[in-house]
N, C-alpha and C positions, 0 to 999 in steps of 0.2 A: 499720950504719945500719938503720933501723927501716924505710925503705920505702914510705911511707904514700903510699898513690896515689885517685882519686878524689873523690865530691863528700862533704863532710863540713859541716852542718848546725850552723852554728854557733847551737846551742840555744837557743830563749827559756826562760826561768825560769818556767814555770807557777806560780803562786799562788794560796794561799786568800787569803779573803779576812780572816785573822789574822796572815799575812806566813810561811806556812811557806808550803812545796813540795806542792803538787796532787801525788802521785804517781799517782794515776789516770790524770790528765790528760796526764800525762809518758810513763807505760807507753804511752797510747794515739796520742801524737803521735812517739814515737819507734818504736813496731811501725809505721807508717802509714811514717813515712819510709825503713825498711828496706824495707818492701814494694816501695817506688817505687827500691830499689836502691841506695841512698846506701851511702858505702862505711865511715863514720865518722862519731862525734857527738864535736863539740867546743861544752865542758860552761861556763858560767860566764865567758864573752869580754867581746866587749862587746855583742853582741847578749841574752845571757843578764845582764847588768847586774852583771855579776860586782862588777866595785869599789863599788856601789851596795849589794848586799847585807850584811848583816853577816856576820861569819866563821863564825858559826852556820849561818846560811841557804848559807852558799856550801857547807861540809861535807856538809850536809842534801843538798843538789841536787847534787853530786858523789856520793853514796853513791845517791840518788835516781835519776839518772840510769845508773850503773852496773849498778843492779841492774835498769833497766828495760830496755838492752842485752841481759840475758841472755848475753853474750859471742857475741852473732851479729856486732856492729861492735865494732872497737876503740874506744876513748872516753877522752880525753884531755882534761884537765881544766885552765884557765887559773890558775894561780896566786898569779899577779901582784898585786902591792901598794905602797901608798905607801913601807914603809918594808922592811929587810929580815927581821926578827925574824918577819913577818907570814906572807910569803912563803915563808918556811922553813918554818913552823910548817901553813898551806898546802900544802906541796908531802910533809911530810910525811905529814899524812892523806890526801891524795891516793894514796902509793904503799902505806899500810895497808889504802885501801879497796878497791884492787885497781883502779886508775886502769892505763889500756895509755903513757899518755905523762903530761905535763903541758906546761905552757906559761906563759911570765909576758911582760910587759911589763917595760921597763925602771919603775922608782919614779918617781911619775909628781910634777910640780908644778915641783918643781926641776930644772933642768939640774946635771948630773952629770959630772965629767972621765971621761976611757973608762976608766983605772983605779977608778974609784968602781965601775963597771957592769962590770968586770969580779971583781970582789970580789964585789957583788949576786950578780950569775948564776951564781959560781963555789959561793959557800953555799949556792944555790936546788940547783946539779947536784949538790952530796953530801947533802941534804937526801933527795934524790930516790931516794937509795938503791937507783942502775941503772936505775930508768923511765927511757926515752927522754925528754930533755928539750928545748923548742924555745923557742927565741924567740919574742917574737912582736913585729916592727919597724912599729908605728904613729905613729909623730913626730909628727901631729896633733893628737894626744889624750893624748900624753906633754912634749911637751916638751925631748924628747931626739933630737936627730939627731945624726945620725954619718954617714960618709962609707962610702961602699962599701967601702975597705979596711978602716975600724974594724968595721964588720959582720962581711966574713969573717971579721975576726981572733977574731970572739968565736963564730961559728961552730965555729971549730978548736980551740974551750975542752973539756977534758976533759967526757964525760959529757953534752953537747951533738951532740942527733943530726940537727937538723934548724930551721926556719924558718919562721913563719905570717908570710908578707910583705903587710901591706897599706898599701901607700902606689902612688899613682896617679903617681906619676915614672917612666914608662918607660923612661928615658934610664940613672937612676937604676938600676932594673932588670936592665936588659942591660947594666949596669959591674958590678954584685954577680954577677950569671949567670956573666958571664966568670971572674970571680974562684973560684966554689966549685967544688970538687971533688964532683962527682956521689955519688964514692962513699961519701965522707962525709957531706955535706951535703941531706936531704932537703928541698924547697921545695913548700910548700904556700902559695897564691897565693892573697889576701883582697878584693880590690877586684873584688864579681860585675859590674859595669860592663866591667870590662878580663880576666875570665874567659879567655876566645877568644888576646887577645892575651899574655895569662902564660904559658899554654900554649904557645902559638908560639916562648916564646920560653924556656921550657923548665921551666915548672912541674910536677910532678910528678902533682900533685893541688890541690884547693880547698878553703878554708873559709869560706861564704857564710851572710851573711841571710839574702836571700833561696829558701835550699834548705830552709828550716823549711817556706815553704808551696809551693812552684815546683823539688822536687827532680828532679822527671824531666824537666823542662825543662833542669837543666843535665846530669844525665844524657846526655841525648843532646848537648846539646854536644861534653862532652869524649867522647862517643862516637864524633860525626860527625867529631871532629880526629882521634881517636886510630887512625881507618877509612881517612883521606885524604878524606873527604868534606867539603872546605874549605866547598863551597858551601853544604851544609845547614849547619856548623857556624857559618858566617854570620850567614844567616837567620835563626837560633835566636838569635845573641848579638843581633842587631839586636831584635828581636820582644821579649827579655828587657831590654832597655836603655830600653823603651816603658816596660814596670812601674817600674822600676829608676828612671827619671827622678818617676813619682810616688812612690816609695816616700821618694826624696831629697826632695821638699817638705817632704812632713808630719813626716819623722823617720824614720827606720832602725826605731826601735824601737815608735813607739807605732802606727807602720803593720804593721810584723810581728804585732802582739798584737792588731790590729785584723782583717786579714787571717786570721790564725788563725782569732781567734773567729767571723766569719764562715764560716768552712769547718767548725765543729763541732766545734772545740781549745778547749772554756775554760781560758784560759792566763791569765784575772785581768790586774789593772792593772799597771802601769807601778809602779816605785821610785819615790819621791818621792827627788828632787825632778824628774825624768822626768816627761812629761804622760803623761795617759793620753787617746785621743781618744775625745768623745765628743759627743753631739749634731748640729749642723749639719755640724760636720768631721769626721765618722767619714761622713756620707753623702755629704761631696763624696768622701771619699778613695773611698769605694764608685763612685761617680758617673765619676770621672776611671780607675779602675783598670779599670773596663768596656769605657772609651773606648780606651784604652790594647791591650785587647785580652786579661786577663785570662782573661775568659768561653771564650775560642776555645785559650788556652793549658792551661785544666782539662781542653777536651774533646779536645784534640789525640792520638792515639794516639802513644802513646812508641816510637821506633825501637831503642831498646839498654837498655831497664831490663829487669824480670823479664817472663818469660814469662808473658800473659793482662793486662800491665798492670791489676794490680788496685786502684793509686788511681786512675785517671783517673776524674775528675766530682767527686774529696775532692782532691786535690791537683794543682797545675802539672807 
């Protein structure tokens, strides 16, 4: 098992304004969130608009993204596609470009028998040519649920080292927990809202929206759990659930790009057909993100990131 512990930054897609990859923007939004201690970047999800891009643009921003890593964080790259020729085809450049994992989504639109999906993911894990391969369980945004046994089962699938779980069923949750085997099974936990409580209940590590621009704010989260310090680690998820609840109005993604670009990321628009926000509601989202407590979360000195905290004032 691969191991992957900490916060991990599930990447927006910086862009020009011709539909390629900013690698400037990339290099300088992803040194900024190593600084702030993040422990991995997860490349092309759904925060990075991965199924929105074309397969050009997703290889570009997997190659783009690796290379701005420098191999200081691991960077694991979503693969995931409608159909499965895609996904292959995906998961293979992925492990040519020198990707440390990958990750897909089950094929999204259609519901699928668990044999269907495990044929999918079983072509994705020899495509993958030995990268660490993970799931990644969204039934929201796929279409496809499966039952906590169906999950483990496809956990314990050859070449499958681990799990990007993000669905808000806790109950849910703590029935898949029971079931995996630690040693096999690595879980990284997707819903920043429930952060705190994934943890508790035995997540390994995170991969979050909001850690593109608020990574030392969970930094210290899973710092203040992983210390015994329940009470800060509290506090912190309470105070990030503030942002969290405006980031969920406006959209996940066009507040991330919006949030960005305000902190000095030009990270460009939104995928069509993705809004991008702008005018009156780029200044409420501003207006309400203030209100919320934003301002005091930039300037907060971070308890368990790098020594000298050197984003604090550029990032949460």
């Amino acid at each position: 098992m691969s191991g992957f512990r900490g916060i991990w930054p599930a990447l927006v897609s910086p862009l020009n304004e011709d539909g390629t990859i900013n690698a400037a923007v990339t290099e300088d939004l992803v040194s900024a969130q190593i600084a702030a201690g993040i422990s991995g970047l997860y490349v092309c999800g759904s925060t990075g608009e991965g199924v929105l891009l074309s397969l050009a643009q997703r290889r570009e921003m997997a190659e783009v993204a690796i290379a701005a890593a420098r191999g200081r964080v691991p960077v694991m790259v979503h693969v995931g596609a409608i159909n499965t020729e895609q996904a292959v085809d995906l998961a293979q450049h992925a492990n040519l470009a020198g990707a440390d994992a990958i990750a897909a989504i089950p094929p999204f639109y259609f519901g699928y028998p668990h044999q269907a999906l495990r044929a999918h993911y079983a072509a994705i894990a020899e495509a993958a040519g030995g990268v660490p391969f993970y799931l990644y369980y969204i039934p929201r945004y796929t279409g496809n649920e499966m039952t906590p046994q169906q999950l483990a089962d496809l956990c314990r699938m050859p070449g499958v080292a681990g799990i990007k779980f993000s669905y808000t069923d806790m109950i849910y949750f703590s029935q898949f927990m029971a079931l995996r085997d630690p040693a096999v099974t690595n879980v990284l936990s997707g819903p920043d809202e429930l952060h705190l409580t994934c943890a508790v209940l035995g997540a390994d590590g995170a991969v979050g929206t909001n850690y593109n621009f608020a990574p030392r704010l969970f930094v210290d989260i899973r710092g203040a759990y992983d210390n015994g310090d329940l009470a800060t680690a509290r506090d912190l998820q309470f105070r990030a659930n503030r942002i969290i609840g405006v980031m969920l109005k406006y959209g996940a993604v066009p507040t991330t790009r919006a949030i960005c670009q305000r902190l000095g990321f030009a990270v460009g628009s939104s995928v069509p057909p993705m809004p991008t926000l702008a005018g009156d509601a780029i200044k409420s989202l501003y207006q309400e993100m203030d209100d919320a407590g934003l301002p005091d979360l930039l300037e907060r000195p971070a308890l368990y990131g790098p020594a000298g905290d050197p984003m604090r004032g550029r990032l949460a």
